[in-house]
KEDO-766439 format. One record per residue (C-alpha): x negated, y, z; residue in three letters. Coordinates in nm, 4 decimals. Last residue first. Layout:
<atoms>
+----------+----------+----------+-----+
:        X :        Y :        Z : res :
+----------+----------+----------+-----+
:        X :        Y :        Z : Ala :
...
+----------+----------+----------+-----+
</atoms>
This chain:
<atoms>
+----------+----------+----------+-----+
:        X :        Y :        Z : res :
+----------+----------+----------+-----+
: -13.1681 :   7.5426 :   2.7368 : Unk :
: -13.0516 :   7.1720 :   2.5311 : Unk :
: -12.8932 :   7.1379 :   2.2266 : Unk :
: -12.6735 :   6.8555 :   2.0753 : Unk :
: -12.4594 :   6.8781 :   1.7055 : Unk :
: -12.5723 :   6.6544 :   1.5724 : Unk :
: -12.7041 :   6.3754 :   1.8521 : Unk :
: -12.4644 :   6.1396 :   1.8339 : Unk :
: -12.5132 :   5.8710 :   2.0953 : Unk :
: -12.3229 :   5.4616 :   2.0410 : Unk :
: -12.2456 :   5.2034 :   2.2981 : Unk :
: -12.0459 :   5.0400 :   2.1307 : Unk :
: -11.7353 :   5.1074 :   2.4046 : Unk :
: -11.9510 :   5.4340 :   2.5928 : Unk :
: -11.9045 :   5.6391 :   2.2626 : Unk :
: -12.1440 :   5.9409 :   2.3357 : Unk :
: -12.1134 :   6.3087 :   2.1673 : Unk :
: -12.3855 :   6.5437 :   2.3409 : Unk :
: -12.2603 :   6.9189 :   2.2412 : Unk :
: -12.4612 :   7.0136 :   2.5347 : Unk :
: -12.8013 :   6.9218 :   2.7266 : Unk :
: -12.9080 :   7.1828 :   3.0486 : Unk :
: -12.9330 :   6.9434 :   3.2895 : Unk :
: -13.0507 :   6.6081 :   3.1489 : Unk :
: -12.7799 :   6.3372 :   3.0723 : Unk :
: -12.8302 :   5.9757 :   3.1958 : Unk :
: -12.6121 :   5.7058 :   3.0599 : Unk :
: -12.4937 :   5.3968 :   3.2717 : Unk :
: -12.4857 :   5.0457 :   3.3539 : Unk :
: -12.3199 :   4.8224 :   3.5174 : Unk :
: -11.9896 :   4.9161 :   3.4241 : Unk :
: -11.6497 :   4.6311 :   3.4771 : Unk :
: -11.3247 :   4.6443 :   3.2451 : Unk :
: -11.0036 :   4.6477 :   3.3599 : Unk :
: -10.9398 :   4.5894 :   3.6633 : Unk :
: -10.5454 :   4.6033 :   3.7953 : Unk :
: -10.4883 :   4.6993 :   4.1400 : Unk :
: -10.1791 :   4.6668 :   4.3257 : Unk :
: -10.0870 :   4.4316 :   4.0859 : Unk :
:  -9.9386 :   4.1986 :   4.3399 : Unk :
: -10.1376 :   3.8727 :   4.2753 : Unk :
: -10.4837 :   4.1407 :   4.2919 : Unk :
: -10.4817 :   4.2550 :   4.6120 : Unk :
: -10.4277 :   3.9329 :   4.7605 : Unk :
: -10.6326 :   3.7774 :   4.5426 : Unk :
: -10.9633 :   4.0357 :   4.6629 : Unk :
: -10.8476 :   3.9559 :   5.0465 : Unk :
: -10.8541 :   3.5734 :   4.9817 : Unk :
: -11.1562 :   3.5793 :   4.8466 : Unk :
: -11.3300 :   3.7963 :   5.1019 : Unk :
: -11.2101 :   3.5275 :   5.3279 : Unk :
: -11.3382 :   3.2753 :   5.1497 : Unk :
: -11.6809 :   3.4286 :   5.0784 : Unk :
: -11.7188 :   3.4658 :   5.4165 : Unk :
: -11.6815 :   3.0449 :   5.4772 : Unk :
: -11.9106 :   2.9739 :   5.2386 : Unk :
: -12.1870 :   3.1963 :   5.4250 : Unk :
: -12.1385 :   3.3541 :   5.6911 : Unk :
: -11.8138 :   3.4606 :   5.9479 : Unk :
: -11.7672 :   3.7490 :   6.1983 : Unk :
: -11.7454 :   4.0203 :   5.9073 : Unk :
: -11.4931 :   3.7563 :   5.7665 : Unk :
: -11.2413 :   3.8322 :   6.0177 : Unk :
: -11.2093 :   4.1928 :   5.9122 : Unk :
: -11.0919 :   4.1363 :   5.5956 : Unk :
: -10.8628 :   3.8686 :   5.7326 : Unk :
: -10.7268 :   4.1199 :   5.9608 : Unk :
: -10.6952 :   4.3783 :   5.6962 : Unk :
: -10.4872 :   4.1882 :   5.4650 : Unk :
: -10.2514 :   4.0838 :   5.7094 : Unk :
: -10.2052 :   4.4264 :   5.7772 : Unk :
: -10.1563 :   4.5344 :   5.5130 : Unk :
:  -9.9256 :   4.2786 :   5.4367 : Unk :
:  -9.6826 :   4.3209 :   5.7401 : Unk :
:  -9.7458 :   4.6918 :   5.6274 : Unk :
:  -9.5660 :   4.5878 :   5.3065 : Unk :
:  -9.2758 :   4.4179 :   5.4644 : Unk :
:  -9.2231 :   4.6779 :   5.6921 : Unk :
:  -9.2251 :   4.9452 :   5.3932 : Unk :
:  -8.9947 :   4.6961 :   5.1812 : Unk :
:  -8.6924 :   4.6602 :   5.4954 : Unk :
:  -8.6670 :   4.9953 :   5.5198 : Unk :
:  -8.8607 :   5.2977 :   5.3704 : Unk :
:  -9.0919 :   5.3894 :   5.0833 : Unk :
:  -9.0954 :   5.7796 :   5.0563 : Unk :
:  -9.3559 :   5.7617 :   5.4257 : Unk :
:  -9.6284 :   5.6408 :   5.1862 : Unk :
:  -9.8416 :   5.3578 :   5.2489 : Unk :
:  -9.8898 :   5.2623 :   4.9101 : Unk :
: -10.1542 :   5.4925 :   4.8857 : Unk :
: -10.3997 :   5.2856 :   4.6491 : Unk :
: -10.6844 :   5.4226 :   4.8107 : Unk :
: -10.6748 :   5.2991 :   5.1355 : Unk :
: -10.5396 :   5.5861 :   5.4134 : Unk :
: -10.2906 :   5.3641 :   5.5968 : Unk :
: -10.5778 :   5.1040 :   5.6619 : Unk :
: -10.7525 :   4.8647 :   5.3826 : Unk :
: -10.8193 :   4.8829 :   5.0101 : Unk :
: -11.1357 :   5.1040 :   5.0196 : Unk :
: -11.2447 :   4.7848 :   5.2639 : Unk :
: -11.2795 :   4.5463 :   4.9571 : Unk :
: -11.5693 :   4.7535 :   4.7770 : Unk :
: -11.7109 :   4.7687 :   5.1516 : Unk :
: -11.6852 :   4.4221 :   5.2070 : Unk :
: -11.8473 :   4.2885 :   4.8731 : Unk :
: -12.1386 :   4.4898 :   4.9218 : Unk :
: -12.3619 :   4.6108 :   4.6813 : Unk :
: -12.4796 :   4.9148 :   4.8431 : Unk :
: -12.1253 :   5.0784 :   4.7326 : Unk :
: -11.9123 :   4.8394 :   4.5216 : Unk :
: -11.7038 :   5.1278 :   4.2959 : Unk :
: -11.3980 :   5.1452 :   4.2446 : Unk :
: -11.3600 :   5.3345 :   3.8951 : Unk :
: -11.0188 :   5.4848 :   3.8533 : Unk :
: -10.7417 :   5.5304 :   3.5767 : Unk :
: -10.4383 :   5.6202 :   3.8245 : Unk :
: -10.0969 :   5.5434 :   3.8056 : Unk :
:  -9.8085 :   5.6666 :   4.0763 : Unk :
: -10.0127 :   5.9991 :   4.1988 : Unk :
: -10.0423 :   6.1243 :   4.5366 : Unk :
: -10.2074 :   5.8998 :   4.7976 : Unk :
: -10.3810 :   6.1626 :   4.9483 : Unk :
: -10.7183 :   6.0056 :   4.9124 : Unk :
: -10.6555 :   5.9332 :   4.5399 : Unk :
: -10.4833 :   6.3178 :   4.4812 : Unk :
: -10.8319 :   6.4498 :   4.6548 : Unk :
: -11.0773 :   6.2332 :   4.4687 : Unk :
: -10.8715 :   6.3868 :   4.1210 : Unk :
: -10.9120 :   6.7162 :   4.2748 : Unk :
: -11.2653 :   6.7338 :   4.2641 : Unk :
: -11.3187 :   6.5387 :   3.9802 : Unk :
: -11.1527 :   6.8102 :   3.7756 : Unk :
: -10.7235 :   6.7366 :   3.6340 : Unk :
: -10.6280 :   6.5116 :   3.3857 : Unk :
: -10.2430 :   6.4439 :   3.3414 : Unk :
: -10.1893 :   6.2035 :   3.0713 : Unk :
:  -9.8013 :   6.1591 :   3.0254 : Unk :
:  -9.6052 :   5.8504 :   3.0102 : Unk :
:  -9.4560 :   5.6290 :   2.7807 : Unk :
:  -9.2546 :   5.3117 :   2.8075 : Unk :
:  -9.0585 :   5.1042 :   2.5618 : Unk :
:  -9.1453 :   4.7942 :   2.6939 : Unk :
:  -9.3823 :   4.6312 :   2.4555 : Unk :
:  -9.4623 :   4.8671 :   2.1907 : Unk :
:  -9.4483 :   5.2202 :   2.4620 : Unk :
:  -9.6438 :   4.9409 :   2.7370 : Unk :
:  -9.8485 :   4.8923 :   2.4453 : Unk :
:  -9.9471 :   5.2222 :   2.2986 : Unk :
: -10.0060 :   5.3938 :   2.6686 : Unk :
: -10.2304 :   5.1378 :   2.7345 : Unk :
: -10.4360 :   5.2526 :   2.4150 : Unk :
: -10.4012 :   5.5918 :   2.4807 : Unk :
: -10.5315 :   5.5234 :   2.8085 : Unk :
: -10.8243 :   5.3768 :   2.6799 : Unk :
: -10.8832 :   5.6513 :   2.3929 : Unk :
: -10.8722 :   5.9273 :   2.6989 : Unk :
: -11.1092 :   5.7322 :   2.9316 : Unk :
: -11.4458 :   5.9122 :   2.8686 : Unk :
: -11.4274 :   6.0709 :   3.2397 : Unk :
: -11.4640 :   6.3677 :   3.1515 : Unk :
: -11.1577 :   6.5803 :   3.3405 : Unk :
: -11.0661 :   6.2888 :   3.6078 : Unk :
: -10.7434 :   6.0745 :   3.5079 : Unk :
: -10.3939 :   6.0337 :   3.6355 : Unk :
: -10.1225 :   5.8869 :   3.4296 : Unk :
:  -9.7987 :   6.0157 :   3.5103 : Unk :
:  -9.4729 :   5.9234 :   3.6090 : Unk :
:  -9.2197 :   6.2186 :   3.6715 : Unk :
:  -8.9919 :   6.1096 :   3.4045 : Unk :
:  -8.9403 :   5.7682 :   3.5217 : Unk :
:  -8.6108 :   5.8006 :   3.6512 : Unk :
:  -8.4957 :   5.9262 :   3.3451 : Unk :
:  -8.5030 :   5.5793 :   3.2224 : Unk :
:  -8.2492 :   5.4604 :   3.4801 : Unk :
:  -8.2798 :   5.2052 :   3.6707 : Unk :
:  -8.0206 :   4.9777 :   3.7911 : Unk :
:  -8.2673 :   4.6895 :   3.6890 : Unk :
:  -8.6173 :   4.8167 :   3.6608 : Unk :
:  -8.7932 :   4.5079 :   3.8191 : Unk :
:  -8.5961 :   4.2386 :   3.5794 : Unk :
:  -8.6848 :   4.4461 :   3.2222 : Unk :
:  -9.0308 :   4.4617 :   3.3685 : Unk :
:  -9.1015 :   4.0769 :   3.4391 : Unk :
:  -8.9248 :   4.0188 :   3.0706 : Unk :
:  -9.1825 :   4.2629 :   2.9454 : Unk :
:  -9.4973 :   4.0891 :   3.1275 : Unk :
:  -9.3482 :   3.7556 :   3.0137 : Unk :
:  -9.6500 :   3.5033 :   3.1090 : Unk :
:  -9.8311 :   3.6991 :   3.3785 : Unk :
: -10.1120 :   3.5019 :   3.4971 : Unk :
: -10.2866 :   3.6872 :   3.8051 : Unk :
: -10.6568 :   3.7859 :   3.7459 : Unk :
: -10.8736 :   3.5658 :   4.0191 : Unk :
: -11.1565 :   3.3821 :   3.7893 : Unk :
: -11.3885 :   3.2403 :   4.0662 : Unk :
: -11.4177 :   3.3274 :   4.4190 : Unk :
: -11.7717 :   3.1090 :   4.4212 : Unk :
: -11.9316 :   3.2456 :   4.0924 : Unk :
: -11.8519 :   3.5767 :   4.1542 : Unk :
: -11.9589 :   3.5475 :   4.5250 : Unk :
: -12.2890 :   3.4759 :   4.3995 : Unk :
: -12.4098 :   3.3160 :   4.7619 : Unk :
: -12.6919 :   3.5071 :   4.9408 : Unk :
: -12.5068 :   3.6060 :   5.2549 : Unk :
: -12.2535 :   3.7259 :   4.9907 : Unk :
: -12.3749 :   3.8058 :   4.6595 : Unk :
: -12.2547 :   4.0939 :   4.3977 : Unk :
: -12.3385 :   3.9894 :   4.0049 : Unk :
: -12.0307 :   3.9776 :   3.8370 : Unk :
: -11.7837 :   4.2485 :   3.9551 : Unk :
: -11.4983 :   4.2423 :   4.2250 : Unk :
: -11.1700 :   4.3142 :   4.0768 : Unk :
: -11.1499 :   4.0086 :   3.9091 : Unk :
: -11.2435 :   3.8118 :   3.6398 : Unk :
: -11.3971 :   4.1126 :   3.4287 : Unk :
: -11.4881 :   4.1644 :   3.0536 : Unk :
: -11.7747 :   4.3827 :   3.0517 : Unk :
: -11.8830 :   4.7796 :   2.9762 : Unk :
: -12.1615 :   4.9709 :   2.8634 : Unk :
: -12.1790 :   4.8709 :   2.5269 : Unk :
: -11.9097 :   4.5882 :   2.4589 : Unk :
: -11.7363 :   4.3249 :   2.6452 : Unk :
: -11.3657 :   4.2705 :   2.5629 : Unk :
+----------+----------+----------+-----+
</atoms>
């Protein structure tokens, strides 16, 4: 839901981005994917799995990030609903943009951010062997990794295409690329920031709830 610093999304791009002067928001329109049985969708995707096969899963996060109460709160569903639960591995910005580049994690908490304001570039972190979702990874083999670099590139090419197109017709093809990312869960939004807090160097002990949004100051001090 929307509250303090964050809003309810549609998609993975965010309200307020324009394409050649068009509010592509307004002209992709509400792209989430309807999933009417997420549990009965898992129980058919994990069949001849074992539940020990998921012991190395892991939910990545970066050291700060303010995310710990959301992933609880993920964790708490897929653990009510499908009788999942994974650990929390947070680990310093620095290695956390490493691990994304490199492709190694399985679930990641991550902002995606829409350099400039562009539409394109937000889309383009998605494309090539070294996008950030990693999928391209030499484990997957046969039939599935041909299949999914059919998509890749399929997905690049129209990405691509609409750097030659304007107007309407760009905001189609951007379209298509953002559903196509979306439809397959490769990347699930879940809230979108457009704004921010500002902390002075030097301030500690600075408590801030980014969900009301809420400061408290008690126990802060600043050299």
């Amino acid at each position: 839901p929307s509250s303090g610093l964050f809003t309810e999304v549609t998609g993975l791009v965010p309200d307020g981005l324009t394409v050649d002067g068009i509010d592509y928001r307004d002209a992709a329109g509400d792209l989430l994917p309807t999933i009417p049985d997420a549990k009965a969708l898992y129980m058919q995707a994990r069949q001849g799995m074992a539940s020990s096969d998921f012991n190395g899963v892991t939910i990545l996060l970066p050291q700060g990030s303010g995310l710990t109460e959301t992933v609880e709160q993920i964790n708490g569903a897929w653990q009510k609903d499908c009788s999942l639960f994974f650990s929390v591995e947070e680990v310093p910005q620095e290695k956390f943009d490493a691990r994304l580049a490199s492709g190694k994690y399985t679930i990641a908490l991550a902002p995606i951010r829409a350099e400039g304001g562009s539409v394109y570039q937000m889309l383009q972190q998605f494309a090539g062997d070294n996008n950030l979702t990693g999928l391209t990874d030499p484990l997957y083999a046969g039939c599935w990794i041909k299949a999914f670099r059919l998509r890749t590139l399929l997905y690049a090419g129209t990405l691509s295409e609409s750097i030659q197109r304007t107007g309407s017709a760009r905001c189609q093809l951007l379209r298509e690329c953002e559903r196509q990312l979306l439809e397959g869960c490769t990347v699930v939004p879940l809230a979108a920031q457009q704004k921010r807090l500002l902390v002075a160097d030097g301030v500690e002990g600075l408590v801030f709830d980014p969900f009301t949004p809420v400061l408290d100051l008690t126990y802060t001090t600043k050299n």
